[in-house]
N, C-alpha and C positions, 0 to 999 in steps of 0.2 A: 533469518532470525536476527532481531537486533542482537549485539552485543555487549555491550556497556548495560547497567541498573535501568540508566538514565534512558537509553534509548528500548527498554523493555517496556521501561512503565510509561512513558510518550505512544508507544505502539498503543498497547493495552487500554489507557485512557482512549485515544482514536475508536481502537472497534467497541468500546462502551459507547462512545458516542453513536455510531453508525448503528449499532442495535437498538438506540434510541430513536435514531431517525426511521430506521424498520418499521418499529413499531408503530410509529407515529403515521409511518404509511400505512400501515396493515389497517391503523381505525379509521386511518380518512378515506379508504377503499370501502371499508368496511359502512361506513355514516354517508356514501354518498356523495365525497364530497366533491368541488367543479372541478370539470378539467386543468385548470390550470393551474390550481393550488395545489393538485397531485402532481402534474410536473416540475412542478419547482420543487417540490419533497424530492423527487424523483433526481432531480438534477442537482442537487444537494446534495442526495447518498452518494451519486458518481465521483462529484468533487471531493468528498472524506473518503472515500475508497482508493481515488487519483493519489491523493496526500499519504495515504497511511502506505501504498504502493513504491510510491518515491521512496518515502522515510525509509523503509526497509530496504529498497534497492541501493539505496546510499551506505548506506549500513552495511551490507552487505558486498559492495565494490570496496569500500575503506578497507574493510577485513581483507578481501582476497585482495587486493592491487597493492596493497601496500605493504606485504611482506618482505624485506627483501634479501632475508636468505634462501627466497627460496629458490631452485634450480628454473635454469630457462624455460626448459619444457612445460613444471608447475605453473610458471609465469605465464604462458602462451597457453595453457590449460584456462587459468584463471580469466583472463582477456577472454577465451571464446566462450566461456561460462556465463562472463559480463554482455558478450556481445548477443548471446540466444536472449537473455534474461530480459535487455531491453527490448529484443523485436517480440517478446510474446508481449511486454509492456505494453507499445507502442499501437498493439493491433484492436 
């Protein structure tokens, strides 16, 4: 979850976009339209879904990596929380 105002409403703007693009595929599905103006909607939604993925994963290591009272163990906690989060990213 972002943290800061500013990285809530950047999130939030993103999935308004992507539900725009949704939908924009659901009527070019819907009207028939060519194959290849569907994949590029298509390939579109993945790149704003890639982004809004990042922005939060960024967000979300600042928060946990950068704390630094907190105990070793937390720390190493946090690192392998970071390290699952980018391999489900990544797949």
């Amino acid at each position: 979850m972002p943290h800061s105002p500013a990285e809530k409403k950047a999130a939030l703007t993103r999935v308004r976009k992507i539900k725009g693009q949704l939908l924009a595929l659901e009527t070019a599905l819907e009207n028939g339209n060519e194959c290849g103006q569907v994949l590029q909607q298509i390939a579109a939604i993945r790149g704003a879904i890639n982004g809004l993925m990042a922005g939060v994963l960024e967000s979300h290591l600042r928060e946990g990596l950068m704390d630094a009272v907190a105990s070793p163990e937390d720390q190493k906690n946090s690192v392998d929380d970071a390290i699952s989060l980018i391999r489900t990213y990544l797949r």
